[in-house]
N, C-alpha and C positions, 0 to 999 in steps of 0.2 A: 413527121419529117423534121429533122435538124439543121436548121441553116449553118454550116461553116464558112465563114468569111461570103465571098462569091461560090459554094461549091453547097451542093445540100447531098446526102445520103439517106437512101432507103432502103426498104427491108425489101425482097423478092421474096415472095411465101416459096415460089416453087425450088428454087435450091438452098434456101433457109439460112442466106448470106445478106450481109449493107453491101451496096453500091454507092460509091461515090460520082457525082455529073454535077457538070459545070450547067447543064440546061434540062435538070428534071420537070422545073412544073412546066415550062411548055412539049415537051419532049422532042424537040425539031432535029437538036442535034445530041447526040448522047458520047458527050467526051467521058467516057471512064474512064478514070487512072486506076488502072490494075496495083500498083503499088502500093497506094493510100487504102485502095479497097481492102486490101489484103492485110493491112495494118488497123483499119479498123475493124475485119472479124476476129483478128486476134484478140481486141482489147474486150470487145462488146459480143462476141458471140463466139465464143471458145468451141473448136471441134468436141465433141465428147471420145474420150478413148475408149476404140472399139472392143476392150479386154476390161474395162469396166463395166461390174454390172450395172443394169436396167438402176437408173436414179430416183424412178418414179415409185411414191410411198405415199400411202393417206388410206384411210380407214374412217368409219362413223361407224359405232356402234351405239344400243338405246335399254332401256333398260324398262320393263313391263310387270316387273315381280314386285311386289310388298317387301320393304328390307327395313326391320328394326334400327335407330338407330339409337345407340347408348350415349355416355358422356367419355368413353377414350376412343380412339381412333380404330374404326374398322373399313376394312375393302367397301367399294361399293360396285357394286357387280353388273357388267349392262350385258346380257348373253344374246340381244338381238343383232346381230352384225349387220349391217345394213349395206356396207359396202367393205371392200378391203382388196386396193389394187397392186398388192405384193407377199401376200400371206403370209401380214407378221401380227395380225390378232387372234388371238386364243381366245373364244367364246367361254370356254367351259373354267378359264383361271380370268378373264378380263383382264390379262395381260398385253401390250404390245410390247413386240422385242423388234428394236431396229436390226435391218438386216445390212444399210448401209450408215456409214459414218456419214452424216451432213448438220447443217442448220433444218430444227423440225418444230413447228408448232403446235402448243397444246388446247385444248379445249375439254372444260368438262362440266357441266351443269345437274343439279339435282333439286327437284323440288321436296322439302320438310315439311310434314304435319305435327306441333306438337300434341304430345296425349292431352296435356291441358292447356289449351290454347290461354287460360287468366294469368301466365306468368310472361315475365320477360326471357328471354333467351339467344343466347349464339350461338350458330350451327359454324362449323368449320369445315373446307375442301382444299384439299392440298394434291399436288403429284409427290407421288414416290415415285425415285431414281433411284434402283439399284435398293432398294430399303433405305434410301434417303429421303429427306422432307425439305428439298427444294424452294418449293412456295407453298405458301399458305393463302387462302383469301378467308377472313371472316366477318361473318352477316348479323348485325344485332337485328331483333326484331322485338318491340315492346307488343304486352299483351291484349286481347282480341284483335289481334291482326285482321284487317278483311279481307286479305288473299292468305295462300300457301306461301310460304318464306321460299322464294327461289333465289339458288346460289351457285354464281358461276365462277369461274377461275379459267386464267387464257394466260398463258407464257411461252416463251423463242427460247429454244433452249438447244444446247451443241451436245448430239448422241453420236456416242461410237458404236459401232457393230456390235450385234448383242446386249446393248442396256435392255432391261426391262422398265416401260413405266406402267401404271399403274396408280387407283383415282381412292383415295380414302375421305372420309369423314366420320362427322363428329359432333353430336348439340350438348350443351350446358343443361339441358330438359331432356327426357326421356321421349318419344317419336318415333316416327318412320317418314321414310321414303315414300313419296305418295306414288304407286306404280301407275297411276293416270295423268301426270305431271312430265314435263318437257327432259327428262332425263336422258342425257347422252355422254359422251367421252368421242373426242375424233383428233384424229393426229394427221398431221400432211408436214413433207418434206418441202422446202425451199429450193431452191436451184442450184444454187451457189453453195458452197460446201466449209464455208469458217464464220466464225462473225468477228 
């Protein structure tokens, strides 16, 4: 609850609108101003248009196979889907293709074993947009590590209809992909539609 001046507004779950009252916390008397109410779901809870599609978008997929990894940049492949509530991942390319234009966040994590854990080395994960290289995150890890070198990469990034993303990598050492390691990729849409 938001107190305005003397006036507080709240959410009603059941018609999914703010009300504005001048006596919500005791509820003795319920002066609604219909006008103010009506000004505040404009601002704060926008009708959706009924000829737009479905906004809701988010996928997790994981990844269970053994995957070499070299020193230039290759796909990294997650073909378990785990979930996907608008079927825009492609298991068999590890593709997602947005199907609407919004703000959409990325996530994508892979655990590295090197072949020879006695050297120093950097694993790199980036998204590709569109065969673009967006971001990058990269992980030094000096040698005998006592864990797997885990490396994740998270960005908010603005897709229009039909981008492909898409999760690559990359070590300075010769490795794999440990297929017993937290490997995933997962996208979900925001609400709101610009940044």
């Amino acid at each position: 609850m938001i107190e305005i001046k003397n006036y507080y507004f709240h959410y009603n779950k059941k018609d999914g609108k703010y009300y504005l009252d001048k006596s919500y916390p005791s509820k003795k008397n319920k002066g609604i101003n219909k006008l103010t109410s009506k000004t505040i779901n404009q601002q704060f809870a926008p009708q959706a248009d009924v000829n737009e599609p479905s906004t809701s978008s988010a996928f997790r997929a994981v990844s269970n196979i053994l995957q070499p990894l070299p020193s230039n940049f290759i796909k990294v492949l997650f073909p378990v889907e785990q979930f996907d509530l608008a079927s825009e991942y492609n298991t068999a390319t590890s593709t997602f293709t947005a199907k609407t234009g919004g703000v959409y966040s990325l996530s994508a994590a892979i655990e590295f074993s090197p072949d020879d854990p006695n050297v120093d080395y950097e694993v790199r994960i980036g998204f590709f947009i569109n065969g673009f290289n967006p971001s990058v995150d990269i992980d030094y890890t000096g040698f005998n590590a006592a864990f797997f070198n885990n490396v994740e990469i998270n960005d908010i990034v603005q897709l229009n209809p039909g981008d492909r993303v898409e999760v690559f990598a990359s070590s300075t050492t010769p490795g794999f992909i440990n297929p017993q390691g937290l490997n995933r990729f997962a996208v979900a849409k925001f609400p709101f539609t610009t940044l």
